[in-house]
C-alpha positions, 0 to 999 in steps of 0.5 A, spaced: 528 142 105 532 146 109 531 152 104 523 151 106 523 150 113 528 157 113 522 160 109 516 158 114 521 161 120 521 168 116 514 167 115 513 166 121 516 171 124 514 176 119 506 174 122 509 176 129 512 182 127 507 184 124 502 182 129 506 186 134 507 193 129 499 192 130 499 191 137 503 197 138 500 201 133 493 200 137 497 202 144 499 209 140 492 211 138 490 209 144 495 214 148 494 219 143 486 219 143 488 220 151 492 225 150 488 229 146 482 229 150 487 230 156 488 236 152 482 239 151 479 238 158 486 242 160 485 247 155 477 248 158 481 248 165 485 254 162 480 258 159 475 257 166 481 260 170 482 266 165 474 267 165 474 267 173 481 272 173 477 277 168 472 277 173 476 278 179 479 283 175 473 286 173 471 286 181 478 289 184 477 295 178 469 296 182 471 295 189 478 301 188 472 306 185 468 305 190 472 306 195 475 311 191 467 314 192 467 313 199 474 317 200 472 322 196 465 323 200 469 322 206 474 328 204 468 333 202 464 332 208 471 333 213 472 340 209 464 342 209 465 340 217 471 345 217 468 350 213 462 350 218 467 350 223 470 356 222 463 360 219 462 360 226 467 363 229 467 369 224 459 368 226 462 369 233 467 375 231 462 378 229 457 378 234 461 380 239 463 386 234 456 387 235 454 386 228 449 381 229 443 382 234 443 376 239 437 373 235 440 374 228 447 370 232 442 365 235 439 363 228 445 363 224 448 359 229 444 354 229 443 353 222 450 351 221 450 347 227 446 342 224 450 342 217 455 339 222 
């Protein structure tokens, strides 16, 4: 009787391990399913993060040309200011040489003032 109730112990025990190796077996596809969808929303995480840097990006280059337009432009006005600005005084040299009649002055002069 001794060897019968050792083999029902072991059976027993061989049922509760078993029991635990499932419970434990269900605990582990439970966190690996978590950790796979953990994963998922971290790489759609990742993805949205690079789509909205590309768009800065994208925005950054935009704003750099257009104020590089704007720079420019500034420049080419200062420099059609100047240029009207010195056209006047040779105008005004030239007047004075008696080059230009008063009338002739008058008009050209007033013609560059208003590109300035």
């Amino acid at each position: 009787m001794a060897g019968l109730l050792g083999s029902k112990f072991r059976g027993a025990m061989r049922r509760a391990a078993s029991a635990s190796n499932a419970s434990i077996a269900k605990d582990v596809a439970k966190k690996r399913a978590s950790i796979a969808e953990n994963k998922r929303e971290a790489q759609a995480t990742v993805r949205n993060i690079k789509g909205r840097i590309a768009g800065a990006k994208k925005e950054l280059k935009e704003l750099i040309a257009d104020e590089k337009r704007a720079t420019g432009q500034r420049d080419k006005t200062k420099k059609q200011k100047a240029g009207s600005i010195d056209l006047l005084h040779k105008l005004k040299e030239a007047h004075e040489l008696g080059l230009l009649t008063d009338e002739e002055y008058e008009t050209k002069r007033k013609a560059l003032v208003s590109q300035i």
